[in-house]
PDB file of N, CA, C and O in Angstrom:
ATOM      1  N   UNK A   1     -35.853 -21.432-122.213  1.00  0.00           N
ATOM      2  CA  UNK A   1     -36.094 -20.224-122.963  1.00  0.00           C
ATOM      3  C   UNK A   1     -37.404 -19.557-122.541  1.00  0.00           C
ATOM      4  O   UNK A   1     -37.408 -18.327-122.498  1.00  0.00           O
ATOM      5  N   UNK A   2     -38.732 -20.359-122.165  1.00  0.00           N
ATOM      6  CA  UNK A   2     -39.820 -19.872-121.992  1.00  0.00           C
ATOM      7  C   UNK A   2     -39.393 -18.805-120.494  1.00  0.00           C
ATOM      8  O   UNK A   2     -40.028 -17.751-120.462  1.00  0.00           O
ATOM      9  N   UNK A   3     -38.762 -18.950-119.757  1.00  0.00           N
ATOM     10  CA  UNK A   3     -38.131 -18.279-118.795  1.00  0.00           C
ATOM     11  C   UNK A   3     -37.762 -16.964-118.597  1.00  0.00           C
ATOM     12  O   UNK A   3     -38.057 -16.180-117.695  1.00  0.00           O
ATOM     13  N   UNK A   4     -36.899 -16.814-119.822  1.00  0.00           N
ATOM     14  CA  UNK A   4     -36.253 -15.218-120.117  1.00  0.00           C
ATOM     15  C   UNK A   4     -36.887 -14.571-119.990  1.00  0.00           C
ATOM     16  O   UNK A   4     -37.987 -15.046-120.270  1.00  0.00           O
ATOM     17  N   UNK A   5     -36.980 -13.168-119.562  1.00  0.00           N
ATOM     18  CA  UNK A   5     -38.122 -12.571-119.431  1.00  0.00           C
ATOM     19  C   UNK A   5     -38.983 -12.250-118.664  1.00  0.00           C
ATOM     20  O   UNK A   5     -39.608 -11.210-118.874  1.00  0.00           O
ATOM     21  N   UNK A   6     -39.318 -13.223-117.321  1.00  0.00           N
ATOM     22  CA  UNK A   6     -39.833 -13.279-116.662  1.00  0.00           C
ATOM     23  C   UNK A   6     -39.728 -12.178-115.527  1.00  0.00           C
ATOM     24  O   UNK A   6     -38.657 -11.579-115.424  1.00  0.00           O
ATOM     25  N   UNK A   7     -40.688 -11.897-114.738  1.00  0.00           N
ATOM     26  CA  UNK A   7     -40.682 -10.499-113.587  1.00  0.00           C
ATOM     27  C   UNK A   7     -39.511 -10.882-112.772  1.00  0.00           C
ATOM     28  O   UNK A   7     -39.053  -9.904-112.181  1.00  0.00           O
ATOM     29  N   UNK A   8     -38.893 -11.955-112.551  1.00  0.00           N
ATOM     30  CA  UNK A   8     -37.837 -11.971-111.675  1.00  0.00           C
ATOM     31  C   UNK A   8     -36.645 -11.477-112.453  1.00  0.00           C
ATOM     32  O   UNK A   8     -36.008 -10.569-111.919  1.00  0.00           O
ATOM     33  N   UNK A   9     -36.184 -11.973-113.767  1.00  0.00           N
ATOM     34  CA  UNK A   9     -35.585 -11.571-114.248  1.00  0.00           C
ATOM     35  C   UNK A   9     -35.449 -10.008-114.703  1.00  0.00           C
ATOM     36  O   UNK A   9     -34.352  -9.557-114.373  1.00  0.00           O
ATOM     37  N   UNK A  10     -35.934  -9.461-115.095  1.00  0.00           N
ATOM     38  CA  UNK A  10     -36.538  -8.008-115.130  1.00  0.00           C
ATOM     39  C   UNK A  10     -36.211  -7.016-114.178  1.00  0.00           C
ATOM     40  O   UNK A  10     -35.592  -5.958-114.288  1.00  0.00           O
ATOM     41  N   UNK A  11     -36.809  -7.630-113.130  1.00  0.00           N
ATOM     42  CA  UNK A  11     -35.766  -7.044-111.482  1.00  0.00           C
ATOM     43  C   UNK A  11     -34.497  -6.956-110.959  1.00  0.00           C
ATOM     44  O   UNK A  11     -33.938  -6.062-110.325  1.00  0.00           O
ATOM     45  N   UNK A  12     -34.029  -8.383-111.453  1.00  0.00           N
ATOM     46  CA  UNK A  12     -32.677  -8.445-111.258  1.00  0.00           C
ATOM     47  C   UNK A  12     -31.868  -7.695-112.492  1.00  0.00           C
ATOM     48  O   UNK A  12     -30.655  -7.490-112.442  1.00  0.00           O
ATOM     49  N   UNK A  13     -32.458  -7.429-113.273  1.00  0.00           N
ATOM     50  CA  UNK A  13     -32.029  -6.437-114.359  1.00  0.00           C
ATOM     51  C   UNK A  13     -32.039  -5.279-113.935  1.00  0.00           C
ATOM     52  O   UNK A  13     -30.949  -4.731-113.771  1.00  0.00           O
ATOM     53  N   UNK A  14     -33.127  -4.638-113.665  1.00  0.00           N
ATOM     54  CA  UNK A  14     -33.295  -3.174-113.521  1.00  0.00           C
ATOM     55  C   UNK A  14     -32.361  -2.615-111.888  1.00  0.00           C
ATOM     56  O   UNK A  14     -31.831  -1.512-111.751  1.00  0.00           O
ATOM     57  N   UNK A  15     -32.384  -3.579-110.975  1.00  0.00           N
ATOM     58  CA  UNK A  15     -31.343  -3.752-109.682  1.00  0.00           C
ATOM     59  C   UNK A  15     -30.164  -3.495-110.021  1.00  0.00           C
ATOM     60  O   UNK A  15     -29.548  -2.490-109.667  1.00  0.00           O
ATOM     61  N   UNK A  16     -29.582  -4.713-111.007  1.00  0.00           N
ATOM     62  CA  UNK A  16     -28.046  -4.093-111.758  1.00  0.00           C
ATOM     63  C   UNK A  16     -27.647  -3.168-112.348  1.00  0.00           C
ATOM     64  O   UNK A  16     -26.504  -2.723-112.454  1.00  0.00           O
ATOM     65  N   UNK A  17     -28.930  -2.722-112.907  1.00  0.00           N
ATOM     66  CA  UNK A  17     -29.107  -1.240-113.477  1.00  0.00           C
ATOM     67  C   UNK A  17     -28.680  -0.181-112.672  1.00  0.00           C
ATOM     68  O   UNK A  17     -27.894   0.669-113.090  1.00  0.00           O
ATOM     69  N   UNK A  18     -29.107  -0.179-111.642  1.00  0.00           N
ATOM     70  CA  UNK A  18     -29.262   1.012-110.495  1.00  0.00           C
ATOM     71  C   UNK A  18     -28.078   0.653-109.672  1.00  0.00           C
ATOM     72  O   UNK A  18     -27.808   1.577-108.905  1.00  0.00           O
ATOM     73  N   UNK A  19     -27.153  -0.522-109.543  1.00  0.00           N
ATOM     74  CA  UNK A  19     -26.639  -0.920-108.638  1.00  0.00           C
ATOM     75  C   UNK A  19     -25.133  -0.567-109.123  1.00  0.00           C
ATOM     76  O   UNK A  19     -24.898  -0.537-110.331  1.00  0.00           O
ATOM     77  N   UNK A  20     -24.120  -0.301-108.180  1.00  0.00           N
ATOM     78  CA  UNK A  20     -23.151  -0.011-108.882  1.00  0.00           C
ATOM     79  C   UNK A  20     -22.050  -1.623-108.399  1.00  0.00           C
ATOM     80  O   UNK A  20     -20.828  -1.744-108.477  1.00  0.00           O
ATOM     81  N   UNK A  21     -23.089  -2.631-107.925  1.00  0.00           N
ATOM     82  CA  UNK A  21     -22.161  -3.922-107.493  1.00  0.00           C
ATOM     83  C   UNK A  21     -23.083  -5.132-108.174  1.00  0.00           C
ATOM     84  O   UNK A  21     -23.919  -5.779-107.542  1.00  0.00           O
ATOM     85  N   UNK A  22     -22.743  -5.327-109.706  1.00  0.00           N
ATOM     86  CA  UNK A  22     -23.383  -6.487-110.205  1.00  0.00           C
ATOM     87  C   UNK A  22     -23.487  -7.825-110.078  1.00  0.00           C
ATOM     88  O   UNK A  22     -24.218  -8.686-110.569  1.00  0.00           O
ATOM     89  N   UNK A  23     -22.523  -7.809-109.251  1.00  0.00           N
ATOM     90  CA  UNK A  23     -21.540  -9.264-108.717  1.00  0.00           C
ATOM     91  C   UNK A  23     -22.234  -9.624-107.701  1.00  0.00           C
ATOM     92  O   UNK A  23     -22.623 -10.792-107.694  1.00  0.00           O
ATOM     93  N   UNK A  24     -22.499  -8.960-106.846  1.00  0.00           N
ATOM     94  CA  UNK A  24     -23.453  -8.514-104.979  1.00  0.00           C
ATOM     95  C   UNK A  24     -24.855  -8.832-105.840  1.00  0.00           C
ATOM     96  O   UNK A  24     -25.479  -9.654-105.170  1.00  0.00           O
ATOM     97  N   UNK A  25     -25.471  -8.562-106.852  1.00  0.00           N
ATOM     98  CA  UNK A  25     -26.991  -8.347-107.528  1.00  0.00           C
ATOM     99  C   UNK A  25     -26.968 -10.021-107.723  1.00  0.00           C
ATOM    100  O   UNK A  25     -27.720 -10.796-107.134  1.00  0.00           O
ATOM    101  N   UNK A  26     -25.805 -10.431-108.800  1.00  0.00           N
ATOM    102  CA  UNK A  26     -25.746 -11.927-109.103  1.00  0.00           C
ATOM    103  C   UNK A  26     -25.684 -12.760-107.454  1.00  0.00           C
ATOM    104  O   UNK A  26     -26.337 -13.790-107.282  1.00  0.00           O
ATOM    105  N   UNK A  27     -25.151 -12.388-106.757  1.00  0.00           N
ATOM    106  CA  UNK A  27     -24.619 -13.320-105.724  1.00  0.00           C
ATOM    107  C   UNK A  27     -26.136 -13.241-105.087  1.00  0.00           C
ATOM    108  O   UNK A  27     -26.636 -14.364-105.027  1.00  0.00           O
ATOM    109  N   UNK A  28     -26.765 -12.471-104.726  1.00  0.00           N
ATOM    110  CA  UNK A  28     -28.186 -12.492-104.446  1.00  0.00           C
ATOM    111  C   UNK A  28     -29.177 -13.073-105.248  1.00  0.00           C
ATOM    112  O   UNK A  28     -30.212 -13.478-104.717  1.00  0.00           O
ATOM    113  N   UNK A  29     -29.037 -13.148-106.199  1.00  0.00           N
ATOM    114  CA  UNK A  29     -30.366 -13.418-107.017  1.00  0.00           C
ATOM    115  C   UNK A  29     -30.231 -15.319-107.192  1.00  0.00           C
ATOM    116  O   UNK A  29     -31.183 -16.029-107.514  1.00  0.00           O
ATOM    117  N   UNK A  30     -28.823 -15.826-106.888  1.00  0.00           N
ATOM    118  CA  UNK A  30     -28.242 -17.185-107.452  1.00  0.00           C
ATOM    119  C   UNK A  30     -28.464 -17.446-105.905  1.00  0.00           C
ATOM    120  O   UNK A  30     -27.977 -18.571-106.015  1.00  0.00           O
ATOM    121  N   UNK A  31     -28.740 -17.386-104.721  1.00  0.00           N
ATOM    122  CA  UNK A  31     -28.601 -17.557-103.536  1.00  0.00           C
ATOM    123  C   UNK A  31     -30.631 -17.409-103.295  1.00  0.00           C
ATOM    124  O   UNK A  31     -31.161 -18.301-102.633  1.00  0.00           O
ATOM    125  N   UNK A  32     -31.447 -16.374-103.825  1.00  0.00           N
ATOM    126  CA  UNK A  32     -32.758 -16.759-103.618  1.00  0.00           C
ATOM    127  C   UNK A  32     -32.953 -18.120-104.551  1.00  0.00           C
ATOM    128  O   UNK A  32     -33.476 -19.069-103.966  1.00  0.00           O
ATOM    129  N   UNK A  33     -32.719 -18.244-105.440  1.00  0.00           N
ATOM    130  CA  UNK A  33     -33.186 -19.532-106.680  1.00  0.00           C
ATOM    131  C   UNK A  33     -32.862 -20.668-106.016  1.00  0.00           C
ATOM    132  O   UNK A  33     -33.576 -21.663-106.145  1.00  0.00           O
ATOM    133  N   UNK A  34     -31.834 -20.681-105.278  1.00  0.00           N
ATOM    134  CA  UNK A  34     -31.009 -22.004-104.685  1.00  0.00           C
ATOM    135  C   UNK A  34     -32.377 -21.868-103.111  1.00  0.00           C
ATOM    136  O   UNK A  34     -32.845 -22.871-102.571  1.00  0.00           O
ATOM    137  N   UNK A  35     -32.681 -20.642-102.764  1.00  0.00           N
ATOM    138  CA  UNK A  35     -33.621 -20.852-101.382  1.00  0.00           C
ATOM    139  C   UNK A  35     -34.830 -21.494-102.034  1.00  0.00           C
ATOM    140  O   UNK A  35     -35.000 -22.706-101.902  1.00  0.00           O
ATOM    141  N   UNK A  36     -35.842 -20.614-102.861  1.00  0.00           N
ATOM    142  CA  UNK A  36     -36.451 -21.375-103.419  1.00  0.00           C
ATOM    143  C   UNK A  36     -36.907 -22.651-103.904  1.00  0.00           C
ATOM    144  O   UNK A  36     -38.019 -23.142-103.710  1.00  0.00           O
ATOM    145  N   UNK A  37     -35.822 -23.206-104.636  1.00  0.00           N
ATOM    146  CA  UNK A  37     -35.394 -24.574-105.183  1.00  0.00           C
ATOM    147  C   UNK A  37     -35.761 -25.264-103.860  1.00  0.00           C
ATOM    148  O   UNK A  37     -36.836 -25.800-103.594  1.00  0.00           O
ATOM    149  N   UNK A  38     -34.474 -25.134-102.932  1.00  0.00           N
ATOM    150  CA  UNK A  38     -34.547 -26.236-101.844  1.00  0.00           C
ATOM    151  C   UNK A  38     -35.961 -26.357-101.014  1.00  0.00           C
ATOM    152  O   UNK A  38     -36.500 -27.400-100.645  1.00  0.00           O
ATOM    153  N   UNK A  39     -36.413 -25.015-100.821  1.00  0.00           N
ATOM    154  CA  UNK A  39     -37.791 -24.802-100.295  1.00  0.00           C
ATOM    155  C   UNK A  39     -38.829 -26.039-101.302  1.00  0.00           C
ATOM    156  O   UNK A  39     -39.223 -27.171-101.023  1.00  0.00           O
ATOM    157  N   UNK A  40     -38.949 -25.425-102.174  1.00  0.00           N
ATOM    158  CA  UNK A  40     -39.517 -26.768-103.438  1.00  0.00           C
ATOM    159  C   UNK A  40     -39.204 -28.195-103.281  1.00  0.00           C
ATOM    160  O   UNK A  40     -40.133 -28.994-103.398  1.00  0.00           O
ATOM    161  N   UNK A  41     -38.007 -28.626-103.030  1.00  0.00           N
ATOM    162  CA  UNK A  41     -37.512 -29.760-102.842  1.00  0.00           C
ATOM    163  C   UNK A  41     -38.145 -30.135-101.676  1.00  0.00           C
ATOM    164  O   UNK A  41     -38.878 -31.121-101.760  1.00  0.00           O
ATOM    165  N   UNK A  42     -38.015 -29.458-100.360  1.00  0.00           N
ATOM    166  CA  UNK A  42     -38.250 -30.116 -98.811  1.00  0.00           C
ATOM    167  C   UNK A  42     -39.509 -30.352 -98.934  1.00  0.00           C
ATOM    168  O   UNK A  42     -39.907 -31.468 -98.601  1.00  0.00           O
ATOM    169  N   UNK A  43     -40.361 -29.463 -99.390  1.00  0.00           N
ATOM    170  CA  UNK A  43     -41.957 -29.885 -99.083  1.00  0.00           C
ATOM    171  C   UNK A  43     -42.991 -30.277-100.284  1.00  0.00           C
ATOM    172  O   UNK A  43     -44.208 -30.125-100.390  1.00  0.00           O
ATOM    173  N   UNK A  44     -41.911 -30.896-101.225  1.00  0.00           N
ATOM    174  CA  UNK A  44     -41.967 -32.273-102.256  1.00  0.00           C
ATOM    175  C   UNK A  44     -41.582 -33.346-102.039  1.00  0.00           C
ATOM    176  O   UNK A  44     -41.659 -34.258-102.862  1.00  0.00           O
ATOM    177  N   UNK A  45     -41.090 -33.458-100.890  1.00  0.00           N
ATOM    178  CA  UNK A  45     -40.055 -34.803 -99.978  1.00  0.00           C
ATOM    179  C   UNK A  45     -41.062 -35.122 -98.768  1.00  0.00           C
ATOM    180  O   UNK A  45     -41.357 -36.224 -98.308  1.00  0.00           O
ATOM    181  N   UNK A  46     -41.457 -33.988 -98.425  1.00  0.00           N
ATOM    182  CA  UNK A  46     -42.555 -33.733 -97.341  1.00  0.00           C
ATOM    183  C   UNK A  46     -44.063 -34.693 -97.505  1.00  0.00           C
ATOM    184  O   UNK A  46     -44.447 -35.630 -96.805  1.00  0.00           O
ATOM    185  N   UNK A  47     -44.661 -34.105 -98.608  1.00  0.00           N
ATOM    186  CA  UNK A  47     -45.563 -34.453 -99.030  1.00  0.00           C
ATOM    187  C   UNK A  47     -45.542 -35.885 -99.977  1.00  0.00           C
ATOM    188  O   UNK A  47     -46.678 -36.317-100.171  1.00  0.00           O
ATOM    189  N   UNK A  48     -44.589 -36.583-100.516  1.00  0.00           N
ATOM    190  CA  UNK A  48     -44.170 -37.542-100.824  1.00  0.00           C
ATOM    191  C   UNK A  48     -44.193 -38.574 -99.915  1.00  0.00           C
ATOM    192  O   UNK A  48     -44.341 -39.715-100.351  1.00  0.00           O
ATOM    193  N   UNK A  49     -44.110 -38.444 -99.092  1.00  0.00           N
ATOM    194  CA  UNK A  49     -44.260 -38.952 -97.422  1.00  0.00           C
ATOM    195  C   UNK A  49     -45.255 -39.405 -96.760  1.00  0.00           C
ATOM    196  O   UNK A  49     -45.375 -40.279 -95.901  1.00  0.00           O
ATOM    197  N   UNK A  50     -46.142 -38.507 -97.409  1.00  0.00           N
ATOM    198  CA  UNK A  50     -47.057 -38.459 -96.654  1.00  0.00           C
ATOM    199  C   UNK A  50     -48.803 -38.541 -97.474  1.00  0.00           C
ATOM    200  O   UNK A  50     -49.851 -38.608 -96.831  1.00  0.00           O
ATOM    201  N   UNK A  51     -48.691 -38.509 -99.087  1.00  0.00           N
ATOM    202  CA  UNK A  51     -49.520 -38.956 -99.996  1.00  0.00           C
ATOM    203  C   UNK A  51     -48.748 -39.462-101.186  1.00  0.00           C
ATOM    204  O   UNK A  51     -47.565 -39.252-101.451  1.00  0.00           O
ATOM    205  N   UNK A  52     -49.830 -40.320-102.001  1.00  0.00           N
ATOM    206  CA  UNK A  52     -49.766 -41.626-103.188  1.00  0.00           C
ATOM    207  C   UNK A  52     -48.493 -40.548-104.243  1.00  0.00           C
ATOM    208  O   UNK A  52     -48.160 -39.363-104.224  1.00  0.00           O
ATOM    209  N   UNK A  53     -48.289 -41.191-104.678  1.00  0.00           N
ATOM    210  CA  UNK A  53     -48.054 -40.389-106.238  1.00  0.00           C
ATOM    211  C   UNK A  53     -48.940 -40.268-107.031  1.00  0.00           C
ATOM    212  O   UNK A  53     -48.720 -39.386-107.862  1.00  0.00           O
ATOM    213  N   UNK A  54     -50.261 -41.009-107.177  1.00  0.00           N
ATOM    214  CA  UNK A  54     -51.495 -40.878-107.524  1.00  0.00           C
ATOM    215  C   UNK A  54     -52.333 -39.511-107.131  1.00  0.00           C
ATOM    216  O   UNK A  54     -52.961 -38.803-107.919  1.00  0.00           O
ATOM    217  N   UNK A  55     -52.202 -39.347-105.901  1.00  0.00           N
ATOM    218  CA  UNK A  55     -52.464 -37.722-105.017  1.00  0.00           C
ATOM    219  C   UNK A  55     -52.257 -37.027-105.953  1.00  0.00           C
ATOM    220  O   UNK A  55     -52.913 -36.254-106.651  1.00  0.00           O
ATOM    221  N   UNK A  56     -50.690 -37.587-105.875  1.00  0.00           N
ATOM    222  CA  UNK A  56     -49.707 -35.504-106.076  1.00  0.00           C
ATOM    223  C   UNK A  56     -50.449 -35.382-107.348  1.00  0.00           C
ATOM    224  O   UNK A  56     -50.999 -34.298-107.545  1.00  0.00           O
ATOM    225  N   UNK A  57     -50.590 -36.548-108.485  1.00  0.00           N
ATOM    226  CA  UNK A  57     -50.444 -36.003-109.754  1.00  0.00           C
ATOM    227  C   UNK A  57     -52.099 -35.414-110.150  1.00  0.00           C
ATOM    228  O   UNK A  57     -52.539 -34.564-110.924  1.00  0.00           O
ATOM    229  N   UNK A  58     -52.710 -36.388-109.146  1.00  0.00           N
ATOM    230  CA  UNK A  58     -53.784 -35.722-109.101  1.00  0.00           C
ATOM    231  C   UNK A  58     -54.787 -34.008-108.963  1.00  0.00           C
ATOM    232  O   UNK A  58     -55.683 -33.274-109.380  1.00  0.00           O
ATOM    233  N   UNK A  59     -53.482 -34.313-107.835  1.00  0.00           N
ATOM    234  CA  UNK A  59     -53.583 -32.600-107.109  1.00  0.00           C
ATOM    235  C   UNK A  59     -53.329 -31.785-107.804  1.00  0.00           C
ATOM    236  O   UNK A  59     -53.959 -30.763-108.076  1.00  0.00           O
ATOM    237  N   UNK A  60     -52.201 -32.220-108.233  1.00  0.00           N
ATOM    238  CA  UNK A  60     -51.157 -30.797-109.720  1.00  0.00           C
ATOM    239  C   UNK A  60     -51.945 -30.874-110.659  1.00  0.00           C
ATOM    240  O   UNK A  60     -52.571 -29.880-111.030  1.00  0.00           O
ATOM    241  N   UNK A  61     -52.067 -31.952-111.181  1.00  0.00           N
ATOM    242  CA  UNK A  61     -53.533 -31.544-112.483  1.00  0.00           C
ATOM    243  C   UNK A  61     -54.200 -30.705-112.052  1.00  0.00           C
ATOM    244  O   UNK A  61     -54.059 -29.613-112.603  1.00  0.00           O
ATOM    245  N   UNK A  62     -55.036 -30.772-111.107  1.00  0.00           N
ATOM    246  CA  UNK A  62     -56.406 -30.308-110.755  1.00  0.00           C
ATOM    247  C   UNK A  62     -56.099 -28.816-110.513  1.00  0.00           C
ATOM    248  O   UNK A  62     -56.785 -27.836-110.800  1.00  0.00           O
ATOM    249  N   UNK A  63     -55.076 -28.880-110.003  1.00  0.00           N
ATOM    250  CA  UNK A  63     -54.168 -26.965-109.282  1.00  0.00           C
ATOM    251  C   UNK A  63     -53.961 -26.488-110.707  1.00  0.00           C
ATOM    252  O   UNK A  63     -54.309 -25.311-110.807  1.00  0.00           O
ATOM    253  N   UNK A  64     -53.525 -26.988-111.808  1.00  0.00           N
ATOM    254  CA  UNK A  64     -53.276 -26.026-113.249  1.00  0.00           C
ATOM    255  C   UNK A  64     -54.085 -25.817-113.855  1.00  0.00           C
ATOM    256  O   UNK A  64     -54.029 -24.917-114.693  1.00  0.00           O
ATOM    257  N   UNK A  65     -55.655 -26.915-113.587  1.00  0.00           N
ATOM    258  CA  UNK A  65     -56.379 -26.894-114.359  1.00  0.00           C
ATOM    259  C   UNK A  65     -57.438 -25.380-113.829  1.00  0.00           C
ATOM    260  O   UNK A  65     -57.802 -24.380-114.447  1.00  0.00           O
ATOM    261  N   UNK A  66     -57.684 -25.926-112.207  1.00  0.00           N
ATOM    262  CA  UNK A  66     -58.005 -24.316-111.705  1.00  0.00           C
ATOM    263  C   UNK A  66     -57.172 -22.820-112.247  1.00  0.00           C
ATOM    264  O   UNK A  66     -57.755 -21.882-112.790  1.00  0.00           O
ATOM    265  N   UNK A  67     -56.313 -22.853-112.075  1.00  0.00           N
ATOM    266  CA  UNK A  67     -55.054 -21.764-112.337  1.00  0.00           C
ATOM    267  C   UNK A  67     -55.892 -21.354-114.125  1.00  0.00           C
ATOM    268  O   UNK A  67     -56.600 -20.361-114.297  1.00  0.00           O
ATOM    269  N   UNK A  68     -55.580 -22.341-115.182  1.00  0.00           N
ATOM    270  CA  UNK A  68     -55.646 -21.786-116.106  1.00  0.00           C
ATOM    271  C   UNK A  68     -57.158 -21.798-116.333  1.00  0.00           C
ATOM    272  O   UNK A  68     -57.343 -21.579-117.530  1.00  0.00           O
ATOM    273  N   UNK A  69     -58.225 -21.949-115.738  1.00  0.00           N
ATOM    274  CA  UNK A  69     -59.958 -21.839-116.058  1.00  0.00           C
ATOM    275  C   UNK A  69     -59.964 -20.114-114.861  1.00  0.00           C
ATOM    276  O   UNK A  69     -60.839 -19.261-115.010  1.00  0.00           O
ATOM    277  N   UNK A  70     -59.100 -20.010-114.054  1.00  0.00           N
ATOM    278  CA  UNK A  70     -59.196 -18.458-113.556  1.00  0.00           C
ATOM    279  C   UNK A  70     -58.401 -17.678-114.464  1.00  0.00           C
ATOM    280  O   UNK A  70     -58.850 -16.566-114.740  1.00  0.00           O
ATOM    281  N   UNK A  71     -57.279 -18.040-115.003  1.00  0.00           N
ATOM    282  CA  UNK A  71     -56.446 -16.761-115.932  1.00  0.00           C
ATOM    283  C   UNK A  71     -57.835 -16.358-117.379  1.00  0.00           C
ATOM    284  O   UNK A  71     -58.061 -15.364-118.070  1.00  0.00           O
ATOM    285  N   UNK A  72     -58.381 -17.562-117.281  1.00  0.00           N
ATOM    286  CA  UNK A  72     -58.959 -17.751-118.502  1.00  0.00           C
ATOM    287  C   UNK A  72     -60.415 -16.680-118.212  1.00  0.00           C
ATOM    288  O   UNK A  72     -60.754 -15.885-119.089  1.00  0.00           O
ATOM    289  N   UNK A  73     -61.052 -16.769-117.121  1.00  0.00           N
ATOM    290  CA  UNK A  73     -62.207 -15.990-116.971  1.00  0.00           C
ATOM    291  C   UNK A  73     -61.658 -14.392-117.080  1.00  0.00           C
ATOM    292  O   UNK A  73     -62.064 -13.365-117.624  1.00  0.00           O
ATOM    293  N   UNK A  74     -60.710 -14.709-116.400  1.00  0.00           N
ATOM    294  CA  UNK A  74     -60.597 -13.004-115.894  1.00  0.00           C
ATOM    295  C   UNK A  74     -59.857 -12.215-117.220  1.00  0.00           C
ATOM    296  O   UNK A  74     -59.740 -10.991-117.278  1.00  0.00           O
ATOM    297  N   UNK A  75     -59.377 -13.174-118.283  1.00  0.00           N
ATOM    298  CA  UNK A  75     -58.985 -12.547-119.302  1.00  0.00           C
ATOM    299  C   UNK A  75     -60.166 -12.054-120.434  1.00  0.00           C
ATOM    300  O   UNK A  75     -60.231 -11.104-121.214  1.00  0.00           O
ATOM    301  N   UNK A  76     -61.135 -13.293-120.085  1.00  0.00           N
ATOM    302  CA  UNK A  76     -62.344 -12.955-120.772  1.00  0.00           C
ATOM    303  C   UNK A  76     -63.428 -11.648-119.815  1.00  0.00           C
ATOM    304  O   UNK A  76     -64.515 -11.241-120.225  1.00  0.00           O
ATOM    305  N   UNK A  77     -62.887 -11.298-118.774  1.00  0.00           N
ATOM    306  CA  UNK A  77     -64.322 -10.538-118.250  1.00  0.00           C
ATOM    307  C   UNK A  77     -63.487  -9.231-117.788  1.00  0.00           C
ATOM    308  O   UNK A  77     -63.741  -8.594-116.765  1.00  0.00           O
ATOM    309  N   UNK A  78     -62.335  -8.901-118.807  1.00  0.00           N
ATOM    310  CA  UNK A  78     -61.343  -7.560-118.404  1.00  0.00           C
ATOM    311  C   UNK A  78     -62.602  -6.640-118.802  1.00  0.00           C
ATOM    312  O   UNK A  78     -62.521  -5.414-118.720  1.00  0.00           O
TER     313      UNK A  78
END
């Protein structure tokens, strides 16, 4: 649910909007998610390979924790 809504979705909305082939809009939009995805998958298989699971979880902490201390400044210094 946190999903709905989102700028991808929105696009693929306003596309079907304008588009007179909704089917062609779906068949595209279910064909990037599946590129994506697998893209996600290979170089999570990649890197699995090649550091701890200790790393990754390390790394991903540390990557959200950056991510949300920058959303966080720049919301405070609009």
């Amino acid at each position: 649910m946190a999903e709905l809504g989102d700028k991808t979705q929105i696009s693929t909305l306003l596309m079907t909007a304008e588009s007179g082939s909704p089917w062609l809009i779906f068949i595209g939009a279910a064909a990037a998610l599946m590129t994506t995805s697998l893209v996600g998958v290979l170089v999570g298989r990649w890197l699995a390979q090649k550091l701890s699971v200790e790393i990754l979880n390390t790394a991903t902490g540390a990557s959200l924790l950056l991510i949300s201390v920058l959303l966080l400044w720049d919301a405070l210094h609009l």
